[in-house]
PDB file of N, H, CA, C and O in Angstrom:
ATOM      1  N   UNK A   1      20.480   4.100  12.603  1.00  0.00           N
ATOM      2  CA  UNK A   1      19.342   3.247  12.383  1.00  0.00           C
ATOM      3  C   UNK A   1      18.036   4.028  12.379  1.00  0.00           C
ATOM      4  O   UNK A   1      17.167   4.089  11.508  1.00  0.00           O
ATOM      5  N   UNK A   2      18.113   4.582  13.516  1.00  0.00           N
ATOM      6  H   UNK A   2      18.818   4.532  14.224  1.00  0.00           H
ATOM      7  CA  UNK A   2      17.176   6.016  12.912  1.00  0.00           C
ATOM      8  C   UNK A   2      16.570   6.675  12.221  1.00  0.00           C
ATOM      9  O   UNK A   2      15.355   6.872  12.246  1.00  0.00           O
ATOM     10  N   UNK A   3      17.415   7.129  11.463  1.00  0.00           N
ATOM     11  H   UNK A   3      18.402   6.969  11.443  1.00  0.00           H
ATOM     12  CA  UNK A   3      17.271   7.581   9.852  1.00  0.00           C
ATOM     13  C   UNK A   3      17.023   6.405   8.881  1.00  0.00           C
ATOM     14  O   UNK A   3      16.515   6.673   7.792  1.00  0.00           O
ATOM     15  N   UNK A   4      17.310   5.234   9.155  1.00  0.00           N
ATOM     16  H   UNK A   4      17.722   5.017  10.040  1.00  0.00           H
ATOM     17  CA  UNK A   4      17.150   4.119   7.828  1.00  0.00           C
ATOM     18  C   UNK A   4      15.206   4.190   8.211  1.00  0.00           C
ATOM     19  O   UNK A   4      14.332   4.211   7.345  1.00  0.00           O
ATOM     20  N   UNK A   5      15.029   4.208   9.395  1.00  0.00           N
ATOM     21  H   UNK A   5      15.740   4.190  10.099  1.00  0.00           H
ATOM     22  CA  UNK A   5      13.730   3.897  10.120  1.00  0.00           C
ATOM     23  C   UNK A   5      12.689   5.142   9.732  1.00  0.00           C
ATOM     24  O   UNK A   5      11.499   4.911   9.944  1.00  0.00           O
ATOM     25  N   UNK A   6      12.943   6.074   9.336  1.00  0.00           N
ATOM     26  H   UNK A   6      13.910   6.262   9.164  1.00  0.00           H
ATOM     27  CA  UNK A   6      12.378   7.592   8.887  1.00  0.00           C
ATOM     28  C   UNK A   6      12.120   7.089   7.616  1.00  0.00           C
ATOM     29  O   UNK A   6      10.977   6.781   7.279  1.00  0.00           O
ATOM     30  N   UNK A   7      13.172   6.968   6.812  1.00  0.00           N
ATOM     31  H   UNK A   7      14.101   7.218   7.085  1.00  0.00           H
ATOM     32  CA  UNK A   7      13.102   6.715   5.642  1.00  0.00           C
ATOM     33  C   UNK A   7      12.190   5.827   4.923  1.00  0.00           C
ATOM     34  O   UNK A   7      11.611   6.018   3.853  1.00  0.00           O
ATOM     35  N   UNK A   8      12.165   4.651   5.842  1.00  0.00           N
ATOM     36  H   UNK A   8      12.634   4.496   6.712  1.00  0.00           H
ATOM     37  CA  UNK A   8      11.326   3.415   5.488  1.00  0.00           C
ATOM     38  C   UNK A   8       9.945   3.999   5.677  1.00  0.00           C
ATOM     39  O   UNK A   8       9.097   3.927   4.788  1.00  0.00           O
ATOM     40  N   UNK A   9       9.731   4.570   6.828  1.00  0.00           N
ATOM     41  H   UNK A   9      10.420   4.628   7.550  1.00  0.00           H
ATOM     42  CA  UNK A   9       8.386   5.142   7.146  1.00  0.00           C
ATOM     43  C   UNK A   9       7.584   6.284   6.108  1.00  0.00           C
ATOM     44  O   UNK A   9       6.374   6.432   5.939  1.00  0.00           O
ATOM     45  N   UNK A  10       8.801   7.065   5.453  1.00  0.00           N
ATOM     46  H   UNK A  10       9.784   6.945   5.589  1.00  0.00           H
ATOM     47  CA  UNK A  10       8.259   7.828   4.480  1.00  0.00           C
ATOM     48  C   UNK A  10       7.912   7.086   3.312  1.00  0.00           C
ATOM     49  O   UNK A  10       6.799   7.294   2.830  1.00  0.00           O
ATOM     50  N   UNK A  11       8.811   6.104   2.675  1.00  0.00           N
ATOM     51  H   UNK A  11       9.715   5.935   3.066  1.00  0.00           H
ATOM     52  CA  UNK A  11       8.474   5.025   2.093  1.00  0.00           C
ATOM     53  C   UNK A  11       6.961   4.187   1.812  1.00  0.00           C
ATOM     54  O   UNK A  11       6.210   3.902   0.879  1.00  0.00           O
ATOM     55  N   UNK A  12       7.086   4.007   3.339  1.00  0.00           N
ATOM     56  H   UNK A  12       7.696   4.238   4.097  1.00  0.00           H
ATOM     57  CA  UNK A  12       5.476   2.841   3.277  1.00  0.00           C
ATOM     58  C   UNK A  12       4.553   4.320   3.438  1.00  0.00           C
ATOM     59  O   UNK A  12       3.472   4.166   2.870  1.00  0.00           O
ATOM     60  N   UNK A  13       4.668   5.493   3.962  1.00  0.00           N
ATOM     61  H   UNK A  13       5.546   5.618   4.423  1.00  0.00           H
ATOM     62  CA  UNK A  13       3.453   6.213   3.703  1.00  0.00           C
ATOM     63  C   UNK A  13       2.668   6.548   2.268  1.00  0.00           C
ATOM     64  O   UNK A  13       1.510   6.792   1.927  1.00  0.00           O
ATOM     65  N   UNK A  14       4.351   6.378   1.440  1.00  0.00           N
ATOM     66  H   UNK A  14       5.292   6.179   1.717  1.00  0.00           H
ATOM     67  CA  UNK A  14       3.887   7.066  -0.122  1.00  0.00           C
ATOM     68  C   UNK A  14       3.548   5.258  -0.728  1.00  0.00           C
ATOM     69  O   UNK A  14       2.770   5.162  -1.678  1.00  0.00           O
ATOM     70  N   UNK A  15       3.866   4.567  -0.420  1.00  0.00           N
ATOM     71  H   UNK A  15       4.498   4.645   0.352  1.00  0.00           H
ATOM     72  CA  UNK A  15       2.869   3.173  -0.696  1.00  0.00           C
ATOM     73  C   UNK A  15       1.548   3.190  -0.296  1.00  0.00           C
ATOM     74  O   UNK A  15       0.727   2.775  -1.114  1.00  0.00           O
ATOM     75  N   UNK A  16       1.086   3.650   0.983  1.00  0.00           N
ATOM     76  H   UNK A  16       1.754   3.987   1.647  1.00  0.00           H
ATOM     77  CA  UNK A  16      -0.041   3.344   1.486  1.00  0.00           C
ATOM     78  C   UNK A  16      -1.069   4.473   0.657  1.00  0.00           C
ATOM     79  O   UNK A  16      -2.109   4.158   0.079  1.00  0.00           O
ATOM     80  N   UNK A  17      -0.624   5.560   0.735  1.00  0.00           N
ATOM     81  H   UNK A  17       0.221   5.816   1.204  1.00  0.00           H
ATOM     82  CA  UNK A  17      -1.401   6.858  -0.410  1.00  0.00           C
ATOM     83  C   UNK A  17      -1.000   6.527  -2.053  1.00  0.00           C
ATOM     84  O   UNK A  17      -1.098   7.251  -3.044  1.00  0.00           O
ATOM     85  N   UNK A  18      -0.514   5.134  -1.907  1.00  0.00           N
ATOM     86  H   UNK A  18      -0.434   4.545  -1.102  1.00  0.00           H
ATOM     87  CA  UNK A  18      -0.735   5.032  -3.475  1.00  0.00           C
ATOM     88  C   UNK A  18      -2.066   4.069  -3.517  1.00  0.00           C
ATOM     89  O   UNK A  18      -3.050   4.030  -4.255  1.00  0.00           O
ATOM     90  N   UNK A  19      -1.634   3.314  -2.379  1.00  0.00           N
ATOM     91  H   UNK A  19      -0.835   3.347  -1.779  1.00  0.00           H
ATOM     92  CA  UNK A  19      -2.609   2.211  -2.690  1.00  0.00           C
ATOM     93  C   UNK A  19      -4.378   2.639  -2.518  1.00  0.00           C
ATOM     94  O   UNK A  19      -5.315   2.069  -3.077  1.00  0.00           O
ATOM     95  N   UNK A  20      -4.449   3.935  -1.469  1.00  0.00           N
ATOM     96  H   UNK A  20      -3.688   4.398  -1.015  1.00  0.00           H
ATOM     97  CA  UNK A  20      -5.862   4.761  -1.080  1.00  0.00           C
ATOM     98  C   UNK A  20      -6.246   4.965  -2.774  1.00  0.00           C
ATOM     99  O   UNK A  20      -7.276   4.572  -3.322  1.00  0.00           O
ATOM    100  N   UNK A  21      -5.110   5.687  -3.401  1.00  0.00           N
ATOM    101  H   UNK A  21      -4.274   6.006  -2.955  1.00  0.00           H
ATOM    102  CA  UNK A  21      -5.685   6.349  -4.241  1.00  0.00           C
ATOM    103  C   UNK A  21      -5.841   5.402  -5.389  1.00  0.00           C
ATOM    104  O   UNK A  21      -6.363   5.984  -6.340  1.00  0.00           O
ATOM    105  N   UNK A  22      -5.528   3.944  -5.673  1.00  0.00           N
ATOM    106  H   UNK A  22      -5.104   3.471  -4.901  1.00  0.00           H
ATOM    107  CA  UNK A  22      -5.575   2.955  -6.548  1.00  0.00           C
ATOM    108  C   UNK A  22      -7.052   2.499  -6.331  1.00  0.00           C
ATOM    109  O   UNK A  22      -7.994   2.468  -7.124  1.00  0.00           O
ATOM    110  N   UNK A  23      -6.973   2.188  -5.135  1.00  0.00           N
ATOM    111  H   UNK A  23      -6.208   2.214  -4.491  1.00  0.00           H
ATOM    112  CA  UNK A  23      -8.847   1.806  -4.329  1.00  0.00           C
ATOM    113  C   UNK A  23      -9.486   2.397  -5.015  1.00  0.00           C
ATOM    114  O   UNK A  23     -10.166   1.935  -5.931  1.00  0.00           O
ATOM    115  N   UNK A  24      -9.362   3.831  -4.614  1.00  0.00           N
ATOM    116  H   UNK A  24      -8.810   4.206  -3.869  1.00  0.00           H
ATOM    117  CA  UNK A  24     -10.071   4.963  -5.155  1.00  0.00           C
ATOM    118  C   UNK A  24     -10.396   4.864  -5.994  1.00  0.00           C
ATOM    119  O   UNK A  24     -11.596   4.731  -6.236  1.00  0.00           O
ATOM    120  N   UNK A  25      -9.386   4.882  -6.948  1.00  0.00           N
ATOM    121  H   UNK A  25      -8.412   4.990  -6.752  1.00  0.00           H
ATOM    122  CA  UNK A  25     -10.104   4.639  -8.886  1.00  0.00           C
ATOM    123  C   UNK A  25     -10.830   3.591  -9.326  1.00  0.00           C
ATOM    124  O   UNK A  25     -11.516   3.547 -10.347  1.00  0.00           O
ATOM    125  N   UNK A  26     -10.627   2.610  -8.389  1.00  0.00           N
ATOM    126  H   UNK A  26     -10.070   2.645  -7.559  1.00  0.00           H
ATOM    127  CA  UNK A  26     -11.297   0.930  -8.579  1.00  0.00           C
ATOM    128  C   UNK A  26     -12.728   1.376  -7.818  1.00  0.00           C
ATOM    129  O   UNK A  26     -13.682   1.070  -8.533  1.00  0.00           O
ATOM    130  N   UNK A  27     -12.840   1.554  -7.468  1.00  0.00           N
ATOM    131  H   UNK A  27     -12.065   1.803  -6.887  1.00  0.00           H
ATOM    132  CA  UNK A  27     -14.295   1.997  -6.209  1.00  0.00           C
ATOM    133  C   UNK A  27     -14.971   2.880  -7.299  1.00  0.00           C
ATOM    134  O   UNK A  27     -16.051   2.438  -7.692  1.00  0.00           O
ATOM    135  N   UNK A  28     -14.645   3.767  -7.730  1.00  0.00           N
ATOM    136  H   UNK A  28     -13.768   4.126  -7.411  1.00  0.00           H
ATOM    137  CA  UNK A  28     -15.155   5.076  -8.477  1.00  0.00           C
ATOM    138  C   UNK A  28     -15.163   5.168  -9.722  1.00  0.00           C
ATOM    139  O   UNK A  28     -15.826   6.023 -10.310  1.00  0.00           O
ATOM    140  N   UNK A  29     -14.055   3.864 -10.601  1.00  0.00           N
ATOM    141  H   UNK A  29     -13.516   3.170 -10.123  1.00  0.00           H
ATOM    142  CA  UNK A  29     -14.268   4.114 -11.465  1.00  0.00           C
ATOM    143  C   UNK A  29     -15.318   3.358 -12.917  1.00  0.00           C
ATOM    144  O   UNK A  29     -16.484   3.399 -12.524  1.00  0.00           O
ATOM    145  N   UNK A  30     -15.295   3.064 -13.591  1.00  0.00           N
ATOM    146  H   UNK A  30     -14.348   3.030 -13.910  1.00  0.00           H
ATOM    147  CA  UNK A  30     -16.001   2.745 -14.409  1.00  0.00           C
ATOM    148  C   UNK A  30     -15.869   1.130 -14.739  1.00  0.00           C
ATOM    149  O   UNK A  30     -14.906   0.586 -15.279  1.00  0.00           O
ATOM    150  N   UNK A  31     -17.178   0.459 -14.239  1.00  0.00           N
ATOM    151  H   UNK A  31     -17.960   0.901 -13.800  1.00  0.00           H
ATOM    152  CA  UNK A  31     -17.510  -0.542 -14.243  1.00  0.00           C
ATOM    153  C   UNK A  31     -17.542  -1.471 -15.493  1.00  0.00           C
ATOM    154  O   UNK A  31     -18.222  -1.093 -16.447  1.00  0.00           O
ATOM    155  N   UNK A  32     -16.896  -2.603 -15.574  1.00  0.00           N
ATOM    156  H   UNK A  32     -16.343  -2.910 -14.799  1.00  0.00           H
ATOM    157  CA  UNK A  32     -17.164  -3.446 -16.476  1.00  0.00           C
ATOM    158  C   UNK A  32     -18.394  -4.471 -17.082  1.00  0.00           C
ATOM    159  O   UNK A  32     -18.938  -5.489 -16.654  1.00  0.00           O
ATOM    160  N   UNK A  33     -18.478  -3.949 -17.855  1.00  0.00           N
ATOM    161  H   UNK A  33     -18.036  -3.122 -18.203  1.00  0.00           H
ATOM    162  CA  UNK A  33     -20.230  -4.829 -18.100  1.00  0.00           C
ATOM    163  C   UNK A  33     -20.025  -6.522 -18.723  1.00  0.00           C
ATOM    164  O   UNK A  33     -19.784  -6.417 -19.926  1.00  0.00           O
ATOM    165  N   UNK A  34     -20.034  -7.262 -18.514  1.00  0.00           N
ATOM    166  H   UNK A  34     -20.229  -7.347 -17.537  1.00  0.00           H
ATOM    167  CA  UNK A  34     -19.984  -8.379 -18.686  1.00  0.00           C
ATOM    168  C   UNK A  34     -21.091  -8.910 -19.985  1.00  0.00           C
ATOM    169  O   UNK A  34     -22.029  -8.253 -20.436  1.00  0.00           O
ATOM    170  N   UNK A  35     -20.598 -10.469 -20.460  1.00  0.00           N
ATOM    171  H   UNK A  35     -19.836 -11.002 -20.094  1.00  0.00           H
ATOM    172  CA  UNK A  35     -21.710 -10.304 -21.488  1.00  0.00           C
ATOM    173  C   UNK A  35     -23.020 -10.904 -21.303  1.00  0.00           C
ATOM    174  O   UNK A  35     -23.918 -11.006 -22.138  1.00  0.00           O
ATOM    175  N   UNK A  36     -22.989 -11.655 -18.931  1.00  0.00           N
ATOM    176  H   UNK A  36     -22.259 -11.572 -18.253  1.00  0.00           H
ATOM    177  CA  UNK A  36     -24.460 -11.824 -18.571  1.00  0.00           C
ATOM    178  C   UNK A  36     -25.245 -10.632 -18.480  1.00  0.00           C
ATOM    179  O   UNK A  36     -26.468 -10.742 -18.403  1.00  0.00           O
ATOM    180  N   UNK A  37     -24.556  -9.212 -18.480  1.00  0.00           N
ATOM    181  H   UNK A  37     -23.562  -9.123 -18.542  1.00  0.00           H
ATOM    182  CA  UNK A  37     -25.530  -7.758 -18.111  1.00  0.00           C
ATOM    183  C   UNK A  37     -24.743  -7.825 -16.716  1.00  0.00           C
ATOM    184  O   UNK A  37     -25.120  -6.749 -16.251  1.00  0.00           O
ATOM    185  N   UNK A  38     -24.235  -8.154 -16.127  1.00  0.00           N
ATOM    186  H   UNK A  38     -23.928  -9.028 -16.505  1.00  0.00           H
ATOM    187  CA  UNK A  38     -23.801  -7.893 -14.618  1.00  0.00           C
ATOM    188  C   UNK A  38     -22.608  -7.214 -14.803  1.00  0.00           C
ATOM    189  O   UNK A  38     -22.121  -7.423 -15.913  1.00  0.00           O
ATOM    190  N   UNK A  39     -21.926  -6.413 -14.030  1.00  0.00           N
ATOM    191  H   UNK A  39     -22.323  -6.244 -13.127  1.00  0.00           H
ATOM    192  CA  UNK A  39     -21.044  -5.320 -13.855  1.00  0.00           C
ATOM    193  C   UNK A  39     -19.409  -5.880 -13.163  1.00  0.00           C
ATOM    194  O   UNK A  39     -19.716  -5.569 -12.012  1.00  0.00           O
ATOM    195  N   UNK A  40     -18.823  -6.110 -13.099  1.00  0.00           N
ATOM    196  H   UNK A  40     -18.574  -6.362 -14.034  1.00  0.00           H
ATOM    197  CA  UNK A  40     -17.645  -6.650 -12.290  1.00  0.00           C
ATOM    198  C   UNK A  40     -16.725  -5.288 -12.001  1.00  0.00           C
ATOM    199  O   UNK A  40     -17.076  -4.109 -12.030  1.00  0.00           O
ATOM    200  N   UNK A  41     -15.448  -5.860 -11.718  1.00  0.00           N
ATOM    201  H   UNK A  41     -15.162  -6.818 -11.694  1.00  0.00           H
ATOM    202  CA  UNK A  41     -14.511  -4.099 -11.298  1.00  0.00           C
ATOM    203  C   UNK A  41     -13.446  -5.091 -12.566  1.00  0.00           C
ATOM    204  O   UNK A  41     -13.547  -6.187 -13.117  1.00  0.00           O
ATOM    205  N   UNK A  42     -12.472  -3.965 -12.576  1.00  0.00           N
ATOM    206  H   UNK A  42     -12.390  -3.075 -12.128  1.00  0.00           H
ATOM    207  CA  UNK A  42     -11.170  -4.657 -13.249  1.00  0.00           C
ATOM    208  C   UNK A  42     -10.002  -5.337 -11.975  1.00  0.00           C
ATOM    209  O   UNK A  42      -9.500  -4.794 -10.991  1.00  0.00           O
ATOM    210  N   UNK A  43      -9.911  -6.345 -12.372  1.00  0.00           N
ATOM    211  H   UNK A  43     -10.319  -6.786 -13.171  1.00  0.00           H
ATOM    212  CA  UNK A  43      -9.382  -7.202 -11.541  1.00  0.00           C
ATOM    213  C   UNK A  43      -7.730  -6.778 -11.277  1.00  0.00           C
ATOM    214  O   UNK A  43      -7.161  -7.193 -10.268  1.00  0.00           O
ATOM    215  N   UNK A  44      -7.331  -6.293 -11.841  1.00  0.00           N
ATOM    216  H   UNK A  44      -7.793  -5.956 -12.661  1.00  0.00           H
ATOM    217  CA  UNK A  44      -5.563  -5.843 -12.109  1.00  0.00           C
ATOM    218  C   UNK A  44      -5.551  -4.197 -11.303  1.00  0.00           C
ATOM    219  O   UNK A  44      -4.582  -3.758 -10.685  1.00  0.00           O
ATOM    220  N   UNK A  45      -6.556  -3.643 -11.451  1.00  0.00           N
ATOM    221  H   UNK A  45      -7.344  -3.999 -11.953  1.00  0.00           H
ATOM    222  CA  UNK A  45      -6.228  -2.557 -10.364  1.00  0.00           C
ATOM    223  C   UNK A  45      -6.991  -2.512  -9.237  1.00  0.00           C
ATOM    224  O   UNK A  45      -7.452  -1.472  -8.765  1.00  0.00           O
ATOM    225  N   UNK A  46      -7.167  -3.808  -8.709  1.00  0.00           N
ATOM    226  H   UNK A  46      -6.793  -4.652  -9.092  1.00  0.00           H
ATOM    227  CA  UNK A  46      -7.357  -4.547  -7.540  1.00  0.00           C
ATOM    228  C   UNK A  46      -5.952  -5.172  -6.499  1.00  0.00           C
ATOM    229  O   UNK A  46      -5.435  -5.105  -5.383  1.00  0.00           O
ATOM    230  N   UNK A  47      -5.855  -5.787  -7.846  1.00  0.00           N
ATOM    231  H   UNK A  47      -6.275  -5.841  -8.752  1.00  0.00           H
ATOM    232  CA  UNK A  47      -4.243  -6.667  -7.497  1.00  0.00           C
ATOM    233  C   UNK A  47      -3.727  -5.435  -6.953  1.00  0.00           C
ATOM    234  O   UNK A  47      -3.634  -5.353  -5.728  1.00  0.00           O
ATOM    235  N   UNK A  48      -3.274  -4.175  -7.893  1.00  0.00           N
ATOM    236  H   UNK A  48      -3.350  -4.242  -8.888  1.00  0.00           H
ATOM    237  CA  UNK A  48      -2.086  -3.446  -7.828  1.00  0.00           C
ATOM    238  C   UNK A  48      -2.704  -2.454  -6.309  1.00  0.00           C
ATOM    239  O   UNK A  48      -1.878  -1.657  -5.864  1.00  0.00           O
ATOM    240  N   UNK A  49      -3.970  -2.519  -5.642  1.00  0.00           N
ATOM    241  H   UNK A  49      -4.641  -3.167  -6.003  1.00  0.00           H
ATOM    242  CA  UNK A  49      -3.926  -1.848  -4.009  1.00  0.00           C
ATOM    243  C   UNK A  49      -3.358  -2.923  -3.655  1.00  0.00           C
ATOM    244  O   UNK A  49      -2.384  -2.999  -2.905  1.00  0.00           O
ATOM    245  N   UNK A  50      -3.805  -3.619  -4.058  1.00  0.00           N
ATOM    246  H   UNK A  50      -4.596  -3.557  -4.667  1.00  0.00           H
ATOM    247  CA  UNK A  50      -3.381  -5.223  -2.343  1.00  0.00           C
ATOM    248  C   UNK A  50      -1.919  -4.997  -2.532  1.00  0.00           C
ATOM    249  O   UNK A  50      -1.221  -4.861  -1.527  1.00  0.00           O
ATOM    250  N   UNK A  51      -1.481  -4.953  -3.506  1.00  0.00           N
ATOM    251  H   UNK A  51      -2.047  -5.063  -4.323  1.00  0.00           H
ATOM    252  CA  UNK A  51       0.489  -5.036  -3.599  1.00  0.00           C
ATOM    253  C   UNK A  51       0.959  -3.810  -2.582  1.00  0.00           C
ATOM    254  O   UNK A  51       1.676  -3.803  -1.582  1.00  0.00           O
ATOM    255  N   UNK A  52       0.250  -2.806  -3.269  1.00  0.00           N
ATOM    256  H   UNK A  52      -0.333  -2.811  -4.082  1.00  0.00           H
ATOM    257  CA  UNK A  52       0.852  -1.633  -2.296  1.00  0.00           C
ATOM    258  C   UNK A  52       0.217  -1.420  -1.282  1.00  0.00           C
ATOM    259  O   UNK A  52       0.182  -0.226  -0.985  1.00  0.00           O
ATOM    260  N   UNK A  53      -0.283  -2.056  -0.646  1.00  0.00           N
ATOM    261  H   UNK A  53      -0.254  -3.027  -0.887  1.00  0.00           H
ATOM    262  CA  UNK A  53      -0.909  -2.012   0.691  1.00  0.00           C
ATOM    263  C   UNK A  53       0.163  -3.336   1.456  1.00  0.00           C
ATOM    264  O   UNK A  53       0.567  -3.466   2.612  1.00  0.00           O
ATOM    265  N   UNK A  54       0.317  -3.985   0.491  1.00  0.00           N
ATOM    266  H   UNK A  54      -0.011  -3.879  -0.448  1.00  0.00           H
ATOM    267  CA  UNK A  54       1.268  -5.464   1.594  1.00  0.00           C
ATOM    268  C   UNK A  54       2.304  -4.635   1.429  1.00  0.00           C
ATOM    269  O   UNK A  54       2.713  -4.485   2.580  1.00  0.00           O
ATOM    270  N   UNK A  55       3.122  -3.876   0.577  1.00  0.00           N
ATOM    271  H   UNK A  55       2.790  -3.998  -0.358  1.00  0.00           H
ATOM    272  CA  UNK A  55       4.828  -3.674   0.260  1.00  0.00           C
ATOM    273  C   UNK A  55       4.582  -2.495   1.672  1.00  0.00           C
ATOM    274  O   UNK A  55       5.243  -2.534   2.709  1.00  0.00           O
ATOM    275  N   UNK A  56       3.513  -1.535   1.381  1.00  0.00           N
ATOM    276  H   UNK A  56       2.976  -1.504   0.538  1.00  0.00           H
ATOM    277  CA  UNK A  56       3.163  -0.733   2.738  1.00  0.00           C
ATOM    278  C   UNK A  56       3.676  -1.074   4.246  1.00  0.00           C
ATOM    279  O   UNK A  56       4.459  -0.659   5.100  1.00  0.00           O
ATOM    280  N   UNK A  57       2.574  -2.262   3.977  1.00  0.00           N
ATOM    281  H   UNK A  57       1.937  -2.600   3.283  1.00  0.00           H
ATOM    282  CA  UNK A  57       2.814  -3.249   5.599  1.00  0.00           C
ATOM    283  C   UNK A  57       3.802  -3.214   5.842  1.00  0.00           C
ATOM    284  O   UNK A  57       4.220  -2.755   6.904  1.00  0.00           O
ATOM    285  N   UNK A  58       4.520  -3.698   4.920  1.00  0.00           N
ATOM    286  H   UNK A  58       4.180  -4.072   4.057  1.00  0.00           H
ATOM    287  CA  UNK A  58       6.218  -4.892   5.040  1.00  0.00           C
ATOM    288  C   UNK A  58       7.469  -3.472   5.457  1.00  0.00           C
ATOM    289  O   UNK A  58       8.368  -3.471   6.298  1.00  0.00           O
ATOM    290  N   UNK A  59       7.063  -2.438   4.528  1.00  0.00           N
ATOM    291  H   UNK A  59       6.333  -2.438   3.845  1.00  0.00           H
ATOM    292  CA  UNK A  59       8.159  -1.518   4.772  1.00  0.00           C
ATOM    293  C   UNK A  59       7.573  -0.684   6.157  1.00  0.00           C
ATOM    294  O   UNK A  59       8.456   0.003   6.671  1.00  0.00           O
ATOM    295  N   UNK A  60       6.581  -0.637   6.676  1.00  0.00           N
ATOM    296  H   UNK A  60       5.864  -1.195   6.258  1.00  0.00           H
ATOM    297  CA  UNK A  60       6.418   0.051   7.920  1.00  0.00           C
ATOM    298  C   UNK A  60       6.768  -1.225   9.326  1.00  0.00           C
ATOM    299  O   UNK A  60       6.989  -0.947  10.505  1.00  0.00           O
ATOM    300  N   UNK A  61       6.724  -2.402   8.792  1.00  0.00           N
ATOM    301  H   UNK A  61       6.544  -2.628   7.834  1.00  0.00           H
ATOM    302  CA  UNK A  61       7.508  -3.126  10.004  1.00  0.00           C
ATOM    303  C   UNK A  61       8.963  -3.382  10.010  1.00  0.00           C
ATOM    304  O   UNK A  61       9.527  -3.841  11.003  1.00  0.00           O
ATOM    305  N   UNK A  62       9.586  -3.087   8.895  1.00  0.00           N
ATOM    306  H   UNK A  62       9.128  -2.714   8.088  1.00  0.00           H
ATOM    307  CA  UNK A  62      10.755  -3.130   9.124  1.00  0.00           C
ATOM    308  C   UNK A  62      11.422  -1.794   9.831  1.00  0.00           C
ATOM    309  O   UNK A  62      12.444  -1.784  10.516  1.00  0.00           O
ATOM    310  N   UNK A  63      10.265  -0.244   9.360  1.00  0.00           N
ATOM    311  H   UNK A  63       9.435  -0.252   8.804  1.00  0.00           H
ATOM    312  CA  UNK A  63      10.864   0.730   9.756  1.00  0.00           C
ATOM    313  C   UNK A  63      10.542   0.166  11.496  1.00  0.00           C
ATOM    314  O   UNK A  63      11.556  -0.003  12.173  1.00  0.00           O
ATOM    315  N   UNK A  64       9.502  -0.044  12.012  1.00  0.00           N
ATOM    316  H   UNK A  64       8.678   0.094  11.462  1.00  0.00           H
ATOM    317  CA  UNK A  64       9.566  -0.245  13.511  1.00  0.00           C
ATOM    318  C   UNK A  64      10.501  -0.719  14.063  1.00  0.00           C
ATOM    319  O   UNK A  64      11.010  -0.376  15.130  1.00  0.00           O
ATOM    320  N   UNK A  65      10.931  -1.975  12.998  1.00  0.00           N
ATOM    321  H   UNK A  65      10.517  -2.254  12.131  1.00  0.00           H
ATOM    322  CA  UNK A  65      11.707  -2.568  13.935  1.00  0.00           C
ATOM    323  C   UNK A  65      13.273  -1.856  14.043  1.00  0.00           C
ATOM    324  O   UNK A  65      14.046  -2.122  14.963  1.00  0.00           O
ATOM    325  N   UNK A  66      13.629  -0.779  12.785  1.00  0.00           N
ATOM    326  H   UNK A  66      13.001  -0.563  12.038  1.00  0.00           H
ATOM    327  CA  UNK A  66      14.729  -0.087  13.003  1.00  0.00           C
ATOM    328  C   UNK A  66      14.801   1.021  14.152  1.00  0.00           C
ATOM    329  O   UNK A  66      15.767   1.479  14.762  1.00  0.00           O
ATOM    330  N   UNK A  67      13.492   1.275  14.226  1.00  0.00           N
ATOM    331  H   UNK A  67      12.707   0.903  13.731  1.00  0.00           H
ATOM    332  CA  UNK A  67      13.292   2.386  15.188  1.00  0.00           C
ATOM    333  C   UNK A  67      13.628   1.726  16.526  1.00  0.00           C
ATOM    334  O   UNK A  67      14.566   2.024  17.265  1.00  0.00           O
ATOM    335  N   UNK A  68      12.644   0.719  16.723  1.00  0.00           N
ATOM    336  H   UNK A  68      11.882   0.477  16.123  1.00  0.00           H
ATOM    337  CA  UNK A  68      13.127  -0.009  18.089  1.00  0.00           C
ATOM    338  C   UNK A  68      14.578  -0.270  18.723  1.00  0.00           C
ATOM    339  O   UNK A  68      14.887  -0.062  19.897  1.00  0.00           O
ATOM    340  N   UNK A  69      15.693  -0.944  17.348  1.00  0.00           N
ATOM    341  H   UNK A  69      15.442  -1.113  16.394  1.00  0.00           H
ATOM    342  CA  UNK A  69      16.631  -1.286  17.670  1.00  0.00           C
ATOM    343  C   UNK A  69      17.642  -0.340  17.847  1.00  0.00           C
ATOM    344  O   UNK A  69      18.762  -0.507  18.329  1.00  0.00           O
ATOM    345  N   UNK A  70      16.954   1.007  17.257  1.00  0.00           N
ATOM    346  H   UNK A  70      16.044   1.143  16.865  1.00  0.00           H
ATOM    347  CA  UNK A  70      18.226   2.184  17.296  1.00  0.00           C
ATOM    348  C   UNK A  70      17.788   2.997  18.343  1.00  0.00           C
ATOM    349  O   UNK A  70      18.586   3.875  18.672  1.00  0.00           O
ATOM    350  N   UNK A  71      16.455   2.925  19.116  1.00  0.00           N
ATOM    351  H   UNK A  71      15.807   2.211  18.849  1.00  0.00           H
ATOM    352  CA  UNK A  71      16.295   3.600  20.688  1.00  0.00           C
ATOM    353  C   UNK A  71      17.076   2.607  21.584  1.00  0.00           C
ATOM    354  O   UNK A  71      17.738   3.069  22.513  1.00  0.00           O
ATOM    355  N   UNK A  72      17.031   0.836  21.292  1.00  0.00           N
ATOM    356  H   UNK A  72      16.493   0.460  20.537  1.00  0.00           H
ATOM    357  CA  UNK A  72      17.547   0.524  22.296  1.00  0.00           C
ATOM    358  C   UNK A  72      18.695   0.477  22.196  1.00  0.00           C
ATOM    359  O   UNK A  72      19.033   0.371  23.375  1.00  0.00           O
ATOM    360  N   UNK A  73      20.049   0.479  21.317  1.00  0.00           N
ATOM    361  H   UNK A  73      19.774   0.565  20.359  1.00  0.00           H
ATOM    362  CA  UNK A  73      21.160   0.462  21.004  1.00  0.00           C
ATOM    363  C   UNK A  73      22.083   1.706  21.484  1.00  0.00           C
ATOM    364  O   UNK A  73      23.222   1.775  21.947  1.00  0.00           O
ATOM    365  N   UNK A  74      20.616   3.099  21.018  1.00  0.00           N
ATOM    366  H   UNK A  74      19.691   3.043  20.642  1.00  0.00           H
ATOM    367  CA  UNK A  74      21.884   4.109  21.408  1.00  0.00           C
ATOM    368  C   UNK A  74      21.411   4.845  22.797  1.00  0.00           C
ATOM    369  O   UNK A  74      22.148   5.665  23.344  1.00  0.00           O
TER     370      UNK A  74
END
């Protein structure tokens, strides 16, 4: 269980440095001009941090909870 729990953790890390670096490009990158003159972000590489920031979440609590159950098991 251990190892399933490593795994998951390497998992949600390379989610969570996807999702930094998705921010990143949304934060930094090139603004949409609208046709009042006001600027917005693109809305779809918005969506796609929040996804990999929740799939992040989700796979670093399941690794805990493998970790937990395989210190207390063995």
């Amino acid at each position: 269980m251990v190892e399933a729990a490593n795994v998951l953790g390497v998992l949600a890390a390379v989610l969570l440095l996807g999702s930094v670096i998705a921010w990143v490009k949304l934060v930094r990158g090139p603004l949409l001009q609208r046709t009042d003159g006001s600027t917005g972000t693109d809305s779809a590489q918005g969506e796609l941090a929040s996804e990999l920031l929740f799939w992040a979440a989700g796979l670093s609590t399941a690794a805990v909870f493998l970790a937990i159950a395989g210190w207390i098991f063995i």
